[in-house]
BAVO-695460 format. One record per residue (C-alpha): x, y, z; residue in one letter. Coordinates in pm, whole numbers, plus 32768, in hexadecimal, padded with zeros to 4 digits. Layout:
REM BAVO-695460
XYZA;...
***
This chain:
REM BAVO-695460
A64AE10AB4BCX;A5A5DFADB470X;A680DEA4B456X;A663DDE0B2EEX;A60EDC85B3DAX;A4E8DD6DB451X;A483DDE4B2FBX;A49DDC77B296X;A381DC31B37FX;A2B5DD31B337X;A2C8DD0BB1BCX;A264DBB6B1E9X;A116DBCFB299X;A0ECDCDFB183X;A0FBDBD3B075X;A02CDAD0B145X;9F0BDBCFB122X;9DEADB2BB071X;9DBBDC62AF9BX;9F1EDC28AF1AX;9E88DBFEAD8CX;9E11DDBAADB7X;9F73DE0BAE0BX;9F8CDEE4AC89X;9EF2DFF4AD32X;9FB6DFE0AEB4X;A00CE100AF4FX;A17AE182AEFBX;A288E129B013X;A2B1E236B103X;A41BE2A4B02DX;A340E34CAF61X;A2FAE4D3AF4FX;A1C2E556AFB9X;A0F1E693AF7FX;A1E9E7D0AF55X;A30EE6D9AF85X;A299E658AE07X;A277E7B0AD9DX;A3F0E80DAE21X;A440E6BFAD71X;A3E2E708AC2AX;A442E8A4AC1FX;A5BBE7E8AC6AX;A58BE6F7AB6BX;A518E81AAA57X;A63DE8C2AADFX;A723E7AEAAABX;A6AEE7CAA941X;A75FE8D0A92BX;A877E874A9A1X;A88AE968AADFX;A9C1E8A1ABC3X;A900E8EAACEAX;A7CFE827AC93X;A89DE6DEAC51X;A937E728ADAFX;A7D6E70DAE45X;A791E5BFAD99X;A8E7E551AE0DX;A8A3E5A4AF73X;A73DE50BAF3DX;A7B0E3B1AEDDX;A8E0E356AF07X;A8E9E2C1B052X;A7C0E1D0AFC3X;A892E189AE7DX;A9BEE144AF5EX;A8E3E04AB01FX;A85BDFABAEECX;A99CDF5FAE46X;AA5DDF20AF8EX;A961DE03AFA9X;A97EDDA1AE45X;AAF1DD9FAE18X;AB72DD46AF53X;AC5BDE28AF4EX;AC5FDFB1AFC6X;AD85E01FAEBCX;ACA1DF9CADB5X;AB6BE043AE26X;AC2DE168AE41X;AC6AE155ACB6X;AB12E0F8AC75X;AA84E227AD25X;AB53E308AC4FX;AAFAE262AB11X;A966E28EAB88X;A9B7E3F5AB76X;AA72E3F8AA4EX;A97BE362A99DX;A860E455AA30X;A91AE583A9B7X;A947E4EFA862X;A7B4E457A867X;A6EEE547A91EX;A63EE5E9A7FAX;A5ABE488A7CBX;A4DCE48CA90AX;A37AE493A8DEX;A2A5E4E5AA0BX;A19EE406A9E7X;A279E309AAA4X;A311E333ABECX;A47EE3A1ABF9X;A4E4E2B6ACFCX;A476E1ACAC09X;A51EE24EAAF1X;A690E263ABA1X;A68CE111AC3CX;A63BE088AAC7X;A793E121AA90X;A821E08AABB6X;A776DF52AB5FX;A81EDF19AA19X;A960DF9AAAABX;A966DE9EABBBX;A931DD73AAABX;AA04DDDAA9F6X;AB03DDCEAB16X;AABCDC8AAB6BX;AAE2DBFFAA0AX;AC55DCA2A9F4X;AC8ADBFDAB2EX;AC24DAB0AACCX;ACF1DAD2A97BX;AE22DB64AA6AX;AE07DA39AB75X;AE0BD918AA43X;AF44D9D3A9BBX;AFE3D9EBAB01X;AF91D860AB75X;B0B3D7DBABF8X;B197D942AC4DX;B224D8D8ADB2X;B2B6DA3CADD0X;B15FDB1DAD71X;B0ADDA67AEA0X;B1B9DB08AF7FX;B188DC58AEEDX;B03CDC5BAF02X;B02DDBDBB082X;B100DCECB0AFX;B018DDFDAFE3X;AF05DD89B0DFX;AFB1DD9BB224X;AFE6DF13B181X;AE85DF55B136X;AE45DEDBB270X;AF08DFC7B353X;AE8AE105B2C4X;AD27E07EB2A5X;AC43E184B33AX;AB6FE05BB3E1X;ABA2E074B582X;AC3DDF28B5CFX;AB00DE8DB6AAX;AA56DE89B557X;AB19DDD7B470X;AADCDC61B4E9X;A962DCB7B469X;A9C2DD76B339X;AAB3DC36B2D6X;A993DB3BB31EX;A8B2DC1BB24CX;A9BCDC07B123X;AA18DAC8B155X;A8A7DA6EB120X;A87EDB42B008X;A99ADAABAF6BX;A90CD946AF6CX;A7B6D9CCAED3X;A754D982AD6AX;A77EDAA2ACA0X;A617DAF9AC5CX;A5E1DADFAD9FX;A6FBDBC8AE2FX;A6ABDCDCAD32X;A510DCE2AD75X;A57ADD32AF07X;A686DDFFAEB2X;A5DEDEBDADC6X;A498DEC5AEF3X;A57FDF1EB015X;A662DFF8AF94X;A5D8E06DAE7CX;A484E09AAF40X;A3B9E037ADDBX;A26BDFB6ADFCX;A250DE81AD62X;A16ADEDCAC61X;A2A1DFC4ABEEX;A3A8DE9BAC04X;A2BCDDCEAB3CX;A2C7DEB1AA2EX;A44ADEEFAA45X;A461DD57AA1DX;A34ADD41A91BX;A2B9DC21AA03X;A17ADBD8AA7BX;A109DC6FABC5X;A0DBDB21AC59X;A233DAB6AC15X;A2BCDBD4AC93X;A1F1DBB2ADF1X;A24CDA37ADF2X;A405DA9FADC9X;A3D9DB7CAEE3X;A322DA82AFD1X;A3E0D94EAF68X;A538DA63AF92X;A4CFDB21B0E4X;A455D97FB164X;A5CAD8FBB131X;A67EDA3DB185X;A59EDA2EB2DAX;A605D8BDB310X;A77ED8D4B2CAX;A798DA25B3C4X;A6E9D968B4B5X;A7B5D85DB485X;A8E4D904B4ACX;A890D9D9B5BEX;A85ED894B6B6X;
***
């Protein structure tokens, strides 16, 4: 598996390409289903239609672990993700029918986790102003995370990277932390996170490479 600090380099001599202004028509990230993998894609997805359990089970197993990943990343917090999976889900069940296959699915389900995740971190902005100045809720919370912590699936030699990589996240701007999450987890070309942003192409490219340049910095940083 390639290490984000790894994709982080990568993705920048990407964007340094001179040809960065023809990126509308890139080629999809490598997340995305190919050849009869499309076709099995989209017999699920009419079958889903329908409402047959075991086709939502096959989108579950499909992207979950990349949800989980996107919203661990965005929340901070693995009890939250959690949550946020299940709501993608829930609202796939009740939205399906609205898919049109003109656009890629991926595309399509991270919009929903998209506007999930913002709408997280708004409830957590109005919950952290209401909460200003609660001695006791910091304890419980330090104790949630020491929770969270010990059951976390991550082996232990990984999670001094994984906390520089949220800590660095954290201190991001928000346009700039959604446009990489929404790349690296998400896998969506940036032509397709322009359009979920309704911003130009070129400020798109420039959150990523101003995001992926400070993220780089800070790990490196850190890592010394």
């Amino acid at each position: 598996m390639i290490h984000m600090q790894d994709r982080i380099k990568i993705e920048e001599c990407a964007l340094d390409d001179a040809d960065a202004h023809d990126r509308g028509g890139e080629v999809p990230p490598s997340g995305e289903p190919r050849g009869d993998e499309a076709s099995n894609l989209l017999e699920v997805i009419d079958r889903a239609r329908r409402f047959e359990a075991d086709a939502f089970d096959i989108i579950v197993d499909r992207y979950a672990f990349r949800l989980m990943g996107f919203f661990r990343r965005s929340s901070g917090s693995r009890e939250d993700a959690e949550d946020l999976v299940q709501e993608v889900f829930i609202r796939l069940v009740k939205t399906i029918g609205e898919y049109r296959e003109e656009g890629r699915f991926e595309a399509w389900l991270f919009r929903i986790a998209g506007n999930l995740a913002r709408d997280h971190q708004r409830r957590k902005h109005v919950d952290s102003n209401h909460n200003i100045g609660e001695g006791s809720r910091q304890g419980d919370l330090g104790a949630r995370s020491v929770r969270v912590r010990h059951h976390d699936e991550t082996p232990p030699q990984s999670f001094e990277h994984t906390d520089r990589l949220q800590a660095g996240l954290a201190r991001l701007a928000d346009a700039e932390r959604e446009v990489i999450l929404l790349r690296h987890f998400g896998e969506l070309t940036f032509a397709e996170i322009a359009q979920y942003l309704a911003a130009p192409l070129g400020t798109v490219l420039a959150r990523s490479h101003r995001g992926l340049a400070k993220l780089r910095q800070w790990m490196e940083q850190t890592h010394d």
